[in-house]
C-alpha positions in Angstrom: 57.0 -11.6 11.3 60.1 -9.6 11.8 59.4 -5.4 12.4 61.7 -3.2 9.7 61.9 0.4 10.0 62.9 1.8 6.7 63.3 5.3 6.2 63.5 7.2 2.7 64.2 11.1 1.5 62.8 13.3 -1.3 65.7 15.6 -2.1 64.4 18.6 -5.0 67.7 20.1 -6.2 67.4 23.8 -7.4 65.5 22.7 -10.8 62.8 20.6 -8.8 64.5 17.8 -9.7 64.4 14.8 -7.9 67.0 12.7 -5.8 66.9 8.7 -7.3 69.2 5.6 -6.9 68.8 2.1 -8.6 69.1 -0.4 -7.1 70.8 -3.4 -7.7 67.7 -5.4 -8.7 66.8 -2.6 -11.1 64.4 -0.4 -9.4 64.5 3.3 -9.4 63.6 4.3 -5.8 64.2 7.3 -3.7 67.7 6.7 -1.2 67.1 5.2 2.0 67.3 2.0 4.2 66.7 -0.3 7.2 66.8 1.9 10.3 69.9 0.4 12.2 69.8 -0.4 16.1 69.9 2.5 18.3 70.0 4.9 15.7 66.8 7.8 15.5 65.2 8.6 12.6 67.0 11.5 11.4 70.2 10.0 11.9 69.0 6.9 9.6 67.9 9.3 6.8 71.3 10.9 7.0 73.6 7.9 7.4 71.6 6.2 4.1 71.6 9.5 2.1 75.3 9.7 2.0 76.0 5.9 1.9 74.0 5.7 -1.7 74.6 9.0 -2.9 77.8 10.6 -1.1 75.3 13.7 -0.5 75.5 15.4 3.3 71.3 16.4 3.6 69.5 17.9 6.3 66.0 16.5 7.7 63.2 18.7 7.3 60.0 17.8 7.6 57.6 14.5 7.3 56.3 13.0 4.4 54.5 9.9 5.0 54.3 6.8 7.5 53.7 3.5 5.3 53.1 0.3 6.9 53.4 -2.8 4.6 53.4 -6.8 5.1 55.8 -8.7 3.0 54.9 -12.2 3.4 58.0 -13.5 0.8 60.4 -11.6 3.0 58.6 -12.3 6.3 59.2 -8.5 7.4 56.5 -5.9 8.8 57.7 -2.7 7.3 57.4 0.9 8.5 58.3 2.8 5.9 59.3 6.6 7.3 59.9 9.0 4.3 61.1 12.7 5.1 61.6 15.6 2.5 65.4 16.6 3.4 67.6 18.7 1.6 71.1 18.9 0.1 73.4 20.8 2.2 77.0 19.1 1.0 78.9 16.0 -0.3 79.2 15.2 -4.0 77.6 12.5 -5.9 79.6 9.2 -4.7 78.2 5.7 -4.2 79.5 5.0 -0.7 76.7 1.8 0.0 78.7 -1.2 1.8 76.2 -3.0 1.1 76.8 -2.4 -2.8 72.5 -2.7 -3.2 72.8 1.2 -5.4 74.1 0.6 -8.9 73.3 4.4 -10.1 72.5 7.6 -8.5 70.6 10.1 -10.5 68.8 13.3 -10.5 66.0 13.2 -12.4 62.4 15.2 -13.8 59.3 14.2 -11.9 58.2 13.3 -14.8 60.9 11.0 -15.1 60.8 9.4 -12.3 57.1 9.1 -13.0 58.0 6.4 -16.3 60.7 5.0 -13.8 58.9 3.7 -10.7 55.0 4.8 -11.6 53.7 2.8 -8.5 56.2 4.7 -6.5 55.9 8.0 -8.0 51.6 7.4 -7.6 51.7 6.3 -3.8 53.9 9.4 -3.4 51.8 11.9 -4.6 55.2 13.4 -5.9 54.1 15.8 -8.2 51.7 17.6 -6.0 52.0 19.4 -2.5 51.4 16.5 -0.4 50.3 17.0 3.3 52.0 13.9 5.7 49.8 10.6 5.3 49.7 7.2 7.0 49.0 4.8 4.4 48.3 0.8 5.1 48.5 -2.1 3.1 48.1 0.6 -0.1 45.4 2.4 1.2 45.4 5.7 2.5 43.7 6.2 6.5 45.1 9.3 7.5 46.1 12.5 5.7 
C-alpha cells in the first residue's frame, strides 16, 4: 500500500464559525490535502488553505493524528489535522486541482448535519485535547 500524509485545518472565524469546502464529489470537509514531497507539515497546511479557500492562516497548534487504510484506493493515510487561524487572503478558490466546488463558513451545528461522521470523529464542538485515532478507534488522547 502506498503511504499518504494528508494534513487538514480547523479555522473558527470571530463567530466560532467554522472553515468548510466541498468537494467536488459532494462532501463537506474541513480544507486540506496530500502533503507534497519535501514540503513540512506546516507548510502543507498553508499551501492547501489558500489553494481551496484563498485564505493566508497561521499554524497553531495539533489537533489529531488519524491513521486510516483505504483498501479501494490502495493508500495508508496519515491524516495530520491542526487548528490554524486566519491571518489574511480573501475567500478565492485557487485549487489546481479543481477537487473544491464551494468554500463556506459555517455553525458547528451546521457542519454537524453536513459531514456528522466528520463532525463526530472530530469532537468539534467540544475542547478537544490532541488524539491519535486508528482504524476509527481512539488509542491515545
Amino acid at each position: 500500500m502506498k503511504r499518504v500524509d494528508v494534513v487538514s485545518a480547523i479555522i473558527y472565524d470571530e463567530e466560532e464559525n467554522i472553515l468548510t469546502v466541498k468537494n467536488v464529489r459532494g462532501y463537506w470537509e474541513l480544507p486540506g490535502g496530500a502533503v507534497e514531497k519535501g514540503e513540512h507539515l506546516q507548510q502543507a497546511v498553508i499551501r492547501e488553505v489558500k489553494e481551496e479557500t484563498g485564505y493566508v492562516v497561521k499554524v497553531n497548534e495539533l489537533h489529531s493524528v488519524r491513521e486510516a487504510f483505504f483498501q479501494d484506493k490502495k493508500h495508508h493515510a496519515l491524516i495530520i489535522t491542526f487548528f490554524a487561524e486566519m491571518i489574511g487572503g480573501e475567500m478565492n478558490i485557487l485549487d489546481p486541482d479543481h477537487d473544491i466546488e464551494e468554500v463556506k463558513w459555517v455553525s458547528t451545528q451546521t457542519f454537524q448535519k453536513l459531514n456528522p461522521k466528520l463532525f463526530h470523529m472530530l469532537k468539534l464542538n467540544q475542547q478537544t485535547k490532541a488524539f491519535y485515532d486508528f482504524e476509527g478507534n481512539r488509542t491515545i488522547g
